[in-house]
C-alpha positions as CSV (number, residue, x, y, z in Angstrom):
1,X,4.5,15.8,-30.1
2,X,7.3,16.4,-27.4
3,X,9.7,17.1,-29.9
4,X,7.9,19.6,-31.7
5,X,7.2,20.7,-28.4
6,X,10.8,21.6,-27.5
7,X,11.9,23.3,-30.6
8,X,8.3,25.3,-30.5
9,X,7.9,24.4,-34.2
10,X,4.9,26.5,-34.2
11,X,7.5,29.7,-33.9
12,X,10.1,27.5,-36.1
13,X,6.6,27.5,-39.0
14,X,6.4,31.2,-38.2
15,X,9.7,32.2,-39.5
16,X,9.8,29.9,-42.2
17,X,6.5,31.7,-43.5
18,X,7.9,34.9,-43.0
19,X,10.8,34.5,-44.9
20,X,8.3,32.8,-47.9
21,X,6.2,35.9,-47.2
22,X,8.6,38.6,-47.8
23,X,10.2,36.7,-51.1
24,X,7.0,36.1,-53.0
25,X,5.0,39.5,-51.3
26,X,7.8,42.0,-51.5
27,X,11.3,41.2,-53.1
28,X,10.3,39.4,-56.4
29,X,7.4,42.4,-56.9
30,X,9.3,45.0,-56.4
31,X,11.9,43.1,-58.7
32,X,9.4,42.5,-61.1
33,X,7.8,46.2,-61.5
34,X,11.7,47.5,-62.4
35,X,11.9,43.8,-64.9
36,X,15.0,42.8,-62.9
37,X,14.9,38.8,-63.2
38,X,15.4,36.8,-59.9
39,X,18.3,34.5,-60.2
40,X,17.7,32.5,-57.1
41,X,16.4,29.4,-57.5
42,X,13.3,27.8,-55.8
43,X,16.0,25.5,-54.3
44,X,18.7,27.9,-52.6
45,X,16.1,29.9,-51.0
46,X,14.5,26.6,-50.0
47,X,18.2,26.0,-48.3
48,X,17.6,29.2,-47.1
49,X,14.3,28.9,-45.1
50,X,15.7,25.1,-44.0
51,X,19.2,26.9,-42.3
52,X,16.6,29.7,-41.0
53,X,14.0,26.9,-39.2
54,X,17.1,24.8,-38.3
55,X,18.9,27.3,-36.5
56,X,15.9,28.5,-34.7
57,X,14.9,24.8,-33.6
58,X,18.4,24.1,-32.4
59,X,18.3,27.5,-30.4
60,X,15.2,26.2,-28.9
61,X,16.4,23.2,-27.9
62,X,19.5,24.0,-26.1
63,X,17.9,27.0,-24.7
64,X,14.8,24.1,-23.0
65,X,18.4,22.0,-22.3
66,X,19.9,24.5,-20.1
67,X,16.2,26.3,-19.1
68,X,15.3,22.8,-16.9
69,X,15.5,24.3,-13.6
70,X,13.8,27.5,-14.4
71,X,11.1,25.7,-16.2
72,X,10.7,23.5,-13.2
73,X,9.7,26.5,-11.5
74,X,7.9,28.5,-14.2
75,X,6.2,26.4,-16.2
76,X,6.3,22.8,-14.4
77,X,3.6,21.4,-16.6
78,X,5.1,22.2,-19.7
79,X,8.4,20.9,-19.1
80,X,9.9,18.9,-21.8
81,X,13.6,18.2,-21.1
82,X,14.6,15.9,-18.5
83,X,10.3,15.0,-18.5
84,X,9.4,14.1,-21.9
85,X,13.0,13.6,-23.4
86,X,15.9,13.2,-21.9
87,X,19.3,15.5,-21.7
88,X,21.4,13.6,-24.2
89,X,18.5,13.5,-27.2
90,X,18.0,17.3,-26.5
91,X,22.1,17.6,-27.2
92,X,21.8,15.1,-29.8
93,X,18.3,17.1,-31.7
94,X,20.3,20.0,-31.1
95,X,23.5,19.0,-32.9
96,X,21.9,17.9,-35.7
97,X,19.4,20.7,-36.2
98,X,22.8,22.8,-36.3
99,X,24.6,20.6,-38.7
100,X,21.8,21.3,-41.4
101,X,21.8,25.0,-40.8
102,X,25.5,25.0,-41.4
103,X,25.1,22.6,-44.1
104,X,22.6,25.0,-45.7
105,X,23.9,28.1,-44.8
106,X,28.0,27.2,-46.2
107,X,26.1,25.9,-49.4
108,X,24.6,29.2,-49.9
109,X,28.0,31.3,-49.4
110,X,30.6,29.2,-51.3
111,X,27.2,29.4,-54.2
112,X,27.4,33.2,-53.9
113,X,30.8,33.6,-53.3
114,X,29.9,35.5,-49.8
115,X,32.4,35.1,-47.4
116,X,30.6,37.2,-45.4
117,X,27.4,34.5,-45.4
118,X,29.8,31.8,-44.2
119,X,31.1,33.6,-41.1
120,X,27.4,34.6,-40.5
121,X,26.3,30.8,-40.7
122,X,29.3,29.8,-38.3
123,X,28.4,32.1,-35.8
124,X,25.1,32.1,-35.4
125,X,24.9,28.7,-33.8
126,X,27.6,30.1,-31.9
127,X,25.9,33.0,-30.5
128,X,22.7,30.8,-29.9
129,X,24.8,28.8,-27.4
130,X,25.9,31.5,-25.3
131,X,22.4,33.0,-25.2
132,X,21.4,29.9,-23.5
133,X,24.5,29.3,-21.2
134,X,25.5,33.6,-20.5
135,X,23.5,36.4,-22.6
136,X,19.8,34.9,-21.6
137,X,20.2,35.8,-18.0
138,X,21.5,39.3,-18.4
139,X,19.5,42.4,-18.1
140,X,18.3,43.1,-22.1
141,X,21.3,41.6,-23.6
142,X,19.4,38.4,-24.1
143,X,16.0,40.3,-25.2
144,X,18.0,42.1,-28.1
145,X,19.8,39.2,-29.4
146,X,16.5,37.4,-30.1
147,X,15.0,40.4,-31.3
148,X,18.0,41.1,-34.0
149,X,17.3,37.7,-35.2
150,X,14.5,37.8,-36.1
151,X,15.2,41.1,-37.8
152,X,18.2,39.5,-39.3
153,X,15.8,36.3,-40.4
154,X,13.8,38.6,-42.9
155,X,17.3,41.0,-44.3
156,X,18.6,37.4,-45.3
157,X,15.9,37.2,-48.1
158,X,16.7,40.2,-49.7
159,X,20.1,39.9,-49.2
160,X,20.5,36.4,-50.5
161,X,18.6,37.8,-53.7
162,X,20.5,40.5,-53.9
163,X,23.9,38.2,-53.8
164,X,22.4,36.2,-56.1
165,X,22.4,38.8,-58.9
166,X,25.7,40.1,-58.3
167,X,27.0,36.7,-58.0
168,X,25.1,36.1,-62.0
169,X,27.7,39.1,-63.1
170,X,24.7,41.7,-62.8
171,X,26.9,44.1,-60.4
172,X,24.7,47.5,-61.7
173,X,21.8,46.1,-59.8
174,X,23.1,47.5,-56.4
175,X,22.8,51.2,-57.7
176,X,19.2,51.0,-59.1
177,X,16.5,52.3,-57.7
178,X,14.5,48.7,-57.4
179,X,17.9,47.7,-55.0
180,X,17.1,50.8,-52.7
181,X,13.2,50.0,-52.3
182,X,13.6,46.3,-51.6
183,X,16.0,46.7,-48.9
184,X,13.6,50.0,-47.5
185,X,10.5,47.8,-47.6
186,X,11.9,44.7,-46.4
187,X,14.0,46.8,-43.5
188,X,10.4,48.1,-42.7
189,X,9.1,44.5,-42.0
190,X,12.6,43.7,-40.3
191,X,11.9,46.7,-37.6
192,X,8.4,45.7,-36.8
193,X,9.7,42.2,-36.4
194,X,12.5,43.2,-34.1
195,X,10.7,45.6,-32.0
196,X,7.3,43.4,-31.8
197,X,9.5,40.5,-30.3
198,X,11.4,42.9,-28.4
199,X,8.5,43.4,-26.3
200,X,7.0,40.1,-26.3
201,X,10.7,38.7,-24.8
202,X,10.0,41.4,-22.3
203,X,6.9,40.2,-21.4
204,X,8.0,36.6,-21.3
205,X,10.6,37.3,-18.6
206,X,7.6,39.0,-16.2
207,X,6.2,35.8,-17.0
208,X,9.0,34.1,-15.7
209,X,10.3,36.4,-13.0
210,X,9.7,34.0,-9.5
211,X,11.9,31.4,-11.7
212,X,14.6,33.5,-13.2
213,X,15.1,35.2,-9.8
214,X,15.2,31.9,-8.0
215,X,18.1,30.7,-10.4
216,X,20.4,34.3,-10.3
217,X,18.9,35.8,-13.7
218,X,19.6,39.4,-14.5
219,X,16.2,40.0,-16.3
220,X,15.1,43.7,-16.9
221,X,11.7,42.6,-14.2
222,X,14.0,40.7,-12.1
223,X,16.8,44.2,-12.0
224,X,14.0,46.6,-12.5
225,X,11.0,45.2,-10.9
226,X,7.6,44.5,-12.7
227,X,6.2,47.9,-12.9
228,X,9.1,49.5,-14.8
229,X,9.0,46.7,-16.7
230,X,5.2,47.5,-17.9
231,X,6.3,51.0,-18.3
232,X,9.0,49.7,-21.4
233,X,6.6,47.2,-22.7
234,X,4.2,49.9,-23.1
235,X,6.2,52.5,-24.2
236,X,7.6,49.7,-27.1
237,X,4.1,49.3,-28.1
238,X,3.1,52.9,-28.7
239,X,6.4,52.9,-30.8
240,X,5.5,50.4,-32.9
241,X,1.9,52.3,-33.4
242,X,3.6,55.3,-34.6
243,X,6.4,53.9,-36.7
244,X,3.5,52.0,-38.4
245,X,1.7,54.8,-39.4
246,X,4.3,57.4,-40.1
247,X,5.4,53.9,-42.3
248,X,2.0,54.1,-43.9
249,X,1.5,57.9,-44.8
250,X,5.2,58.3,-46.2
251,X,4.8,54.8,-48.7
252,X,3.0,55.2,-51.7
253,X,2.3,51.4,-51.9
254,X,0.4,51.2,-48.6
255,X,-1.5,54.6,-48.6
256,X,-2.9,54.0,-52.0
257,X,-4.2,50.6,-51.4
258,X,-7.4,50.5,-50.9
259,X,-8.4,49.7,-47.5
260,X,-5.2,49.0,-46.2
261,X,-5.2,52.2,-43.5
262,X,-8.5,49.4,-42.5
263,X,-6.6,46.8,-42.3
264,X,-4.0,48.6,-40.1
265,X,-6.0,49.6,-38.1
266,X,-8.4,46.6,-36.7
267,X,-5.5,43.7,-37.5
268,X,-2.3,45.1,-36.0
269,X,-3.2,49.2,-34.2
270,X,-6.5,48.1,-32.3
271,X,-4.9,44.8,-31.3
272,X,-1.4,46.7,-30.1
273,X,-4.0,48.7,-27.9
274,X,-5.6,45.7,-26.2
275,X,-2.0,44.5,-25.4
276,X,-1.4,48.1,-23.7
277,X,-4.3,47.6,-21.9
278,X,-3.6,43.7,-20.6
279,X,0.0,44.9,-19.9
280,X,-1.2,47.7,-17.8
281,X,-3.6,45.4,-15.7
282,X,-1.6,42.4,-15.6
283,X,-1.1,40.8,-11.9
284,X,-0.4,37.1,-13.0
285,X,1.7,34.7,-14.3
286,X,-1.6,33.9,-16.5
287,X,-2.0,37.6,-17.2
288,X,1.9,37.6,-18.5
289,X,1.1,33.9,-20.6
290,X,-2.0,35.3,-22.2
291,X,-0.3,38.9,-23.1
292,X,2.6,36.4,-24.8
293,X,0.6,34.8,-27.4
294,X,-1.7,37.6,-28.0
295,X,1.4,39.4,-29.4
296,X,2.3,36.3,-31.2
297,X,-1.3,36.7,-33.4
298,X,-0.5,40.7,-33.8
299,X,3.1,39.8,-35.3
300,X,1.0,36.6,-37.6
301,X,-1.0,39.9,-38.5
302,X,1.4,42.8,-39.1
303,X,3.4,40.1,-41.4
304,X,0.1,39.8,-43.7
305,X,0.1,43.2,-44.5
306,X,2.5,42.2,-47.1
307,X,0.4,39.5,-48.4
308,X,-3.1,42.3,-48.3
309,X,-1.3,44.7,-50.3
310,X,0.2,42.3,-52.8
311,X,-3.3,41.0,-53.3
312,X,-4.8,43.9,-53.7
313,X,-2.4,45.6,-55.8
């Protein structure tokens, strides 16, 4: 249990199903309706999925490994590292967690012939590190790097796909019309996934704030205190509100489903709402917690739209 607990494989699951989510609810479909044949096998996006949840575990790991005194102040109770498991296994879970990524991820690019993937897959693991040791305690710098992650997590499906065709000697694919609607609707689940953790990163630092400005952080509460910090939280939820709906009313696919304006609106608006609303009256580190995995269940929510309209359709 305490090594699930300190690579949070519940997140770890979360992006793993994403990814699954957006292959089998978007990319293939929209593939299918212009009878364009996958070419990626069951296995490389399995690969895929693996170097995705491996590189996410391993950022978790090193980021508890270098988080112990901050946790010690934050979240005492919870502590793992240096508690539950000791410095060395974290380096060592780490490590290894990072070797299959890479494993994974190289397999994938010298497949596809993407040099591109490779450099990706080198430094991601790279750029993990420093979020835990430099970029994590600077003012948004560390917010936005875990928030084009897990934008990044979701373009890899099509992508890979995509590379996957071209790589089969099917180069015309990148000028059709099914190329341009898998990368909008898939870029559409990538910007509600970035902004979404945007603000629940955010919210984690107010969370954390007595900690992080015990230990020197540059967090945007810590630099700009907790009110103004509510103030961007907010105004980050009301964005992803409209972009949803201006989303809805310009896509055929979502606006002629029926019920799925319904759906919208009790599963992901309403919801967005009530996290305004704790944001805004929020005093406590327990107000902060409970705001935190709230907006985990309306980003488990928002990603199902996919799965509603494919149903449905």
């Amino acid at each position: 249990m305490a090594y699930l607990r300190l690579i949070r494989f519940g997140n770890v699951l979360f992006i793993g199903l994403f990814q699954v989510l957006l292959r089998y609810c978007v990319v293939l479909p929209v593939l299918g309706q212009w009878n364009i044949t996958p070419v990626m096998t069951s296995l490389e996006f399995s690969l895929l999925v693996i170097a995705t949840m491996a590189f996410t575990a391993s950022g978790n790991a090193i980021n508890d490994y270098f988080d112990v005194r901050t946790d010690s102040i934050n979240r005492p109770e919870a502590q793992v590292v240096d508690k539950l498991i000791n410095r060395k296994t974290t380096i060592l879970i780490h490590v290894l967690l990072t070797l299959v990524g890479l494993f994974c991820g190289l397999y994938l690019a010298f497949d596809y012939h993407k040099e591109t993937y490779a450099m990706f897959f080198v430094v991601v693991p790279i750029v993990l590190w420093f979020y835990s040791t430099h970029f994590k305690k600077q003012i948004f710098i560390g917010n936005l790097i875990v928030a084009t992650m897990m934008a990044i997590t979701s373009l890899l499906v099509v992508s890979a796909e995509i590379s996957a065709i071209v790589a089969s000697g099917s180069t015309g694919v990148l000028e059709t019309q099914a190329c341009n609607q898998v990368w909008k609707y898939t870029a559409a689940f990538s910007f509600f996934g970035f902004i979404t953790n945007l603000a629940r990163e955010i919210v984690k630092d107010m969370e954390d704030v007595e900690g992080d400005m015990q230990c020197g952080c540059h967090t945007i509460p810590v630099e700009m205190g907790l009110d103004n910090s509510k103030v961007v939280v907010i105004m980050l939820e009301v964005i992803t509100v409209v972009v949803l709906w201006v989303a809805y009313f310009m896509t055929y696919v979502l606006y002629s489903c029926p019920f799925c304006w319904l759906y919208i609106l009790l599963a992901v608006t309403l919801p967005i709402c009530y996290i305004v609303y704790l944001v805004a009256r929020a005093k406590t580190q327990a107000d902060y917690h409970k705001i935190s995995r709230f907006s985990k269940i309306v980003m488990f929510f928002g990603v199902l739209i996919m799965v509603y309209v494919n149903v449905v359709h």
